[in-house]
KOLDORO-466327 format. One record per residue: residue number from 1; residue in three letters; x, y, z of N, C-alpha, C in turn. Coordinates in pm, 1 decimal, padded with zeros to 6 digits. Example, Ala and Ser with C-alpha at 12.3 -4.5 7.8 and 13.67 -1.06 7.14 Angstrom:
<rec pos="1" code="ALA" n_X="01319.0" n_Y="-00569.0" n_Z="00780.0" ca_X="01230.0" ca_Y="-00450.0" ca_Z="00780.0" c_X="01320.0" c_Y="-00330.0" c_Z="00780.0"/>
<rec pos="2" code="SER" n_X="01285.0" n_Y="-00225.0" n_Z="00708.0" ca_X="01367.0" ca_Y="-00106.0" ca_Z="00714.0" c_X="01290.0" c_Y="00003.0" c_Z="00787.0"/>
This chain:
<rec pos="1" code="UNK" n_X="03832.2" n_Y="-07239.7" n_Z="-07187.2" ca_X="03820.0" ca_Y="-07229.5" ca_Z="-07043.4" c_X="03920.0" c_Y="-07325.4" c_Z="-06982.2"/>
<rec pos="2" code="UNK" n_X="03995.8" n_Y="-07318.5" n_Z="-06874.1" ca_X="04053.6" ca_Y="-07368.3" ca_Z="-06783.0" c_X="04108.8" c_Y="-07338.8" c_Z="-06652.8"/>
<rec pos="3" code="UNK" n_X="04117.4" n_Y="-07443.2" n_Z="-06586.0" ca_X="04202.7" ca_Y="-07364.0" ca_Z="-06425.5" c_X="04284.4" c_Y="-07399.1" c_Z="-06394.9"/>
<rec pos="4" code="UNK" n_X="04376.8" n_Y="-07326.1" n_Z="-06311.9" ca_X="04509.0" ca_Y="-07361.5" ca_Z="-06273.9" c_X="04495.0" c_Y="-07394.0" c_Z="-06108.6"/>
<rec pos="5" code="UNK" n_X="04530.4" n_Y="-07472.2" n_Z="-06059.1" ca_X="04577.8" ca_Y="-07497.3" ca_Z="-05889.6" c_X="04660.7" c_Y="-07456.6" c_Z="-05892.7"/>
<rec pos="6" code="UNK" n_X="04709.1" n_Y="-07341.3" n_Z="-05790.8" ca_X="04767.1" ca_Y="-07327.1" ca_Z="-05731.8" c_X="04802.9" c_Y="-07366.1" c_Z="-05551.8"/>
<rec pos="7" code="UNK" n_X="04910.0" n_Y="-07288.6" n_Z="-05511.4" ca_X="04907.0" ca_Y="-07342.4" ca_Z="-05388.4" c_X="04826.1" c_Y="-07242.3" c_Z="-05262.5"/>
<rec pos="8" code="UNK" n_X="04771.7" n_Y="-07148.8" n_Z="-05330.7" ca_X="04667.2" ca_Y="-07062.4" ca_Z="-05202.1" c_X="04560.9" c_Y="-07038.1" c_Z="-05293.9"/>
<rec pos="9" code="UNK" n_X="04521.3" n_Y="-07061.3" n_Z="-05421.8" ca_X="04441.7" ca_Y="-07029.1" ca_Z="-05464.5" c_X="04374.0" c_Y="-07120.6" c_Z="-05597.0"/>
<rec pos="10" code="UNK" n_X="04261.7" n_Y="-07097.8" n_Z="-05674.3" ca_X="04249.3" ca_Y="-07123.3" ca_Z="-05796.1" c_X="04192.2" c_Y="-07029.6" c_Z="-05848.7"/>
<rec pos="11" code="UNK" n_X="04262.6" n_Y="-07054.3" n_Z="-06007.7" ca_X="04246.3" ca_Y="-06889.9" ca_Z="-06098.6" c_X="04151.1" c_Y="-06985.9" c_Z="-06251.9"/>
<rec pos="12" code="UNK" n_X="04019.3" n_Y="-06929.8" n_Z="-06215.2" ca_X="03899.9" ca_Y="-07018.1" ca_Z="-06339.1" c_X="03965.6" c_Y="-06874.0" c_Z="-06486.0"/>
<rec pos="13" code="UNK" n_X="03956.6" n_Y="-06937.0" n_Z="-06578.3" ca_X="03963.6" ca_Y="-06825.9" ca_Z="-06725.0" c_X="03797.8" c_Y="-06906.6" c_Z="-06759.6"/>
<rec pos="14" code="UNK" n_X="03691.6" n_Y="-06808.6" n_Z="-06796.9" ca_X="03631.9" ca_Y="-06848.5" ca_Z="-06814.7" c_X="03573.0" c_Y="-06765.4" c_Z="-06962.4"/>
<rec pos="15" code="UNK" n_X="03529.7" n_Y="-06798.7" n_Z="-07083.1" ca_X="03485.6" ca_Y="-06669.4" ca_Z="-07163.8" c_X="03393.1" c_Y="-06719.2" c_Z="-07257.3"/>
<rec pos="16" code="UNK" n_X="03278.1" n_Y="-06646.4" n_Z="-07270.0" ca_X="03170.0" ca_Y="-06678.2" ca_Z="-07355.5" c_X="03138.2" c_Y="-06560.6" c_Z="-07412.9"/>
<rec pos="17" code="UNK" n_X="03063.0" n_Y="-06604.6" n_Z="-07486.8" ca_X="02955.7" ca_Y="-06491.3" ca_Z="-07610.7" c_X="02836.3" c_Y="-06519.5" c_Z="-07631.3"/>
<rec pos="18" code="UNK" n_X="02782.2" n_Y="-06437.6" n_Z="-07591.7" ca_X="02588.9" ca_Y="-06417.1" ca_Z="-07579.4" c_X="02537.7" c_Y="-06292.3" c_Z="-07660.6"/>
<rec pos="19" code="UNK" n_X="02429.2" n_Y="-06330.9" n_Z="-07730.6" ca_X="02374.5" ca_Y="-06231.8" ca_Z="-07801.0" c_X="02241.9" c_Y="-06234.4" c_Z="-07775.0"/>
<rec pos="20" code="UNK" n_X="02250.2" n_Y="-06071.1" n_Z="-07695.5" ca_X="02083.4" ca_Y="-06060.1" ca_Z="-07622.6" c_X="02029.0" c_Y="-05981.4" c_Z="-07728.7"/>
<rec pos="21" code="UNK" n_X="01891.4" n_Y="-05964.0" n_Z="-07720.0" ca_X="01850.8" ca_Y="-05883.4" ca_Z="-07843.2" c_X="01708.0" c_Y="-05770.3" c_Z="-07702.5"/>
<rec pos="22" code="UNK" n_X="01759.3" n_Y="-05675.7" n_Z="-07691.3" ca_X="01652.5" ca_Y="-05625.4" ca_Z="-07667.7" c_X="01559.9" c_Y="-05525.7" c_Z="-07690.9"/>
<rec pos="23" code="UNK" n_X="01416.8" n_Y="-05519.3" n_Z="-07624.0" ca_X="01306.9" ca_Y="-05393.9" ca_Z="-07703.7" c_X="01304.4" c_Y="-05260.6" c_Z="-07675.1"/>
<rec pos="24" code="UNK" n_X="01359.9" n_Y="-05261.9" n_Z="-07520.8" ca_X="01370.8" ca_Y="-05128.2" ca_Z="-07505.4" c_X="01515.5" c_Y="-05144.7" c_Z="-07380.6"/>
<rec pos="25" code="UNK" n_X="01574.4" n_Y="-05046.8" n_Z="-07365.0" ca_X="01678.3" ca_Y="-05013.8" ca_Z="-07288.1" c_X="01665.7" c_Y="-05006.8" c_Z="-07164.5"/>
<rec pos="26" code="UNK" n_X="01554.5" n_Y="-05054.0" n_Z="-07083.4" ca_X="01485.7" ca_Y="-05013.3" ca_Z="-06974.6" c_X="01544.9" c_Y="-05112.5" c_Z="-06860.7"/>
<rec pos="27" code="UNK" n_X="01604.9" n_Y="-05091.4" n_Z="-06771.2" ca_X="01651.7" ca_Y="-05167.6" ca_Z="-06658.4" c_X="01581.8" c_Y="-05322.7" c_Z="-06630.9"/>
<rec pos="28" code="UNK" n_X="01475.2" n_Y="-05274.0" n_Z="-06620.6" ca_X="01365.6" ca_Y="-05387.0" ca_Z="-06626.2" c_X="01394.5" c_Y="-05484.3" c_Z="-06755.1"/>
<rec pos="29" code="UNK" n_X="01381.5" n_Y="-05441.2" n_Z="-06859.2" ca_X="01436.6" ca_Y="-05523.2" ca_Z="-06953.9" c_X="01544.2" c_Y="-05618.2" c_Z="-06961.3"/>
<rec pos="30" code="UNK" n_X="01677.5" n_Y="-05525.3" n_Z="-06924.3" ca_X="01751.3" ca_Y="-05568.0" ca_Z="-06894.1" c_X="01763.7" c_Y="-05661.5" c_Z="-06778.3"/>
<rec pos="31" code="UNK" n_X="01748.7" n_Y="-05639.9" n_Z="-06713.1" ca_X="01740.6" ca_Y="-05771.8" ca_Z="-06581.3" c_X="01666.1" c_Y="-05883.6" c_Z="-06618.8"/>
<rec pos="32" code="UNK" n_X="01558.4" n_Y="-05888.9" n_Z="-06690.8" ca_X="01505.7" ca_Y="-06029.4" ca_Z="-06718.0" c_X="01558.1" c_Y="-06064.3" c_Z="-06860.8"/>
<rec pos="33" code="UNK" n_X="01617.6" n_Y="-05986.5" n_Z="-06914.6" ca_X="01696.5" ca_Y="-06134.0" ca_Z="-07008.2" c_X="01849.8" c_Y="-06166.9" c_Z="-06950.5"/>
<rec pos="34" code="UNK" n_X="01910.6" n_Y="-06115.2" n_Z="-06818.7" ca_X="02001.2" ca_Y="-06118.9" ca_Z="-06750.4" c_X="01984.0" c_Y="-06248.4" c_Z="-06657.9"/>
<rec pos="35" code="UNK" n_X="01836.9" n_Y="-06246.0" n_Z="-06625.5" ca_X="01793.0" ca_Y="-06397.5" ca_Z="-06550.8" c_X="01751.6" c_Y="-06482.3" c_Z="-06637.8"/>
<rec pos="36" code="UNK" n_X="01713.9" n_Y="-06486.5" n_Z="-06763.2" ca_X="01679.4" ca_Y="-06561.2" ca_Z="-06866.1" c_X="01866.5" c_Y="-06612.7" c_Z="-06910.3"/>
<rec pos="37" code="UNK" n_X="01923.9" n_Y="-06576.7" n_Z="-06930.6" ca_X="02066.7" ca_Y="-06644.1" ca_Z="-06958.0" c_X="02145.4" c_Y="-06661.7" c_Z="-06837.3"/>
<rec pos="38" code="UNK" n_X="02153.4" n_Y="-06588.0" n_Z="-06731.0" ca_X="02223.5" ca_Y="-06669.8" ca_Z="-06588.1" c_X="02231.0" c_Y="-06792.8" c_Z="-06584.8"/>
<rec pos="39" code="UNK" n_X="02170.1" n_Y="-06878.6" n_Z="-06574.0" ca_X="02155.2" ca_Y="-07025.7" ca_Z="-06600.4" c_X="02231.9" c_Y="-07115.5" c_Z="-06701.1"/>
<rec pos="40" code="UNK" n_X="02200.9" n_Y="-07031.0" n_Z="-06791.5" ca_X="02317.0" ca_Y="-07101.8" ca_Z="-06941.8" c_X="02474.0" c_Y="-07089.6" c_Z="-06891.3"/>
<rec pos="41" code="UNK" n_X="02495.5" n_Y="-06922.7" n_Z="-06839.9" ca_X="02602.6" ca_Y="-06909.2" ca_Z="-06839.4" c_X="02686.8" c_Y="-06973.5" c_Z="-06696.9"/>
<rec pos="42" code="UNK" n_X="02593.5" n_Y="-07006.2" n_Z="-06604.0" ca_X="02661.4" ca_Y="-07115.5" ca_Z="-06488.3" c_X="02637.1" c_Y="-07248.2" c_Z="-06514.7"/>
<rec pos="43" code="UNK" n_X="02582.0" n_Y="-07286.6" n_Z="-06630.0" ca_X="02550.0" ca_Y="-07458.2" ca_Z="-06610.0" c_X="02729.9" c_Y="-07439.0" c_Z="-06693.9"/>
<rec pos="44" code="UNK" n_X="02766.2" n_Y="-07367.8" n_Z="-06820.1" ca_X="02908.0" ca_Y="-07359.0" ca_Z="-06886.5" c_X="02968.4" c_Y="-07340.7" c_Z="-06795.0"/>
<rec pos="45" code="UNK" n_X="02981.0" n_Y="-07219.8" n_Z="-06684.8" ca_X="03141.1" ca_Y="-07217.6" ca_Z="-06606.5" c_X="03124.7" c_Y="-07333.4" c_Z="-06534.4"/>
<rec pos="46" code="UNK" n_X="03010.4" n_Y="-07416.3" n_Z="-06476.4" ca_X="03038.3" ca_Y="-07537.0" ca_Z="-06399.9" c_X="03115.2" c_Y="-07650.1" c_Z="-06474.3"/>
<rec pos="47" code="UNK" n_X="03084.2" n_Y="-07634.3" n_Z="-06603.9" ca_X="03119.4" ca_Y="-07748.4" ca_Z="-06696.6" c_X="03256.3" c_Y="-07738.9" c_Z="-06662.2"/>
C-alpha cells in the first residue's frame, strides 16, 4: 500500500485478501459477513 501527493489530488493503492467462507449465497448472508470484515478492512486502509 501507498500514496502519492499530488498537486490536485491523492491517489491511495490499497490491496488486501480476505477469505469469507459462506453457508448459503443469500444476499442476507452476504451482507453480514460484508459488515463483519468492513472494519478490518478500514482500520488497514487507515493504517
Amino acid at each position: 500500500m501507498g500514496a502519492t501527493l499530488c498537486t490536485e489530488s491523492i491517489t491511495v493503492e490499497f490491496g488486501c485478501q480476505i477469505r469469507v467462507e459462506l453457508k448459503d449465497g443469500s444476499l442476507e448472508s452476504i451482507l453480514k459477513a460484508f459488515c463483519k470484515i468492513l472494519p478490518e478492512i478500514l482500520r488497514d486502509f487507515i493504517q
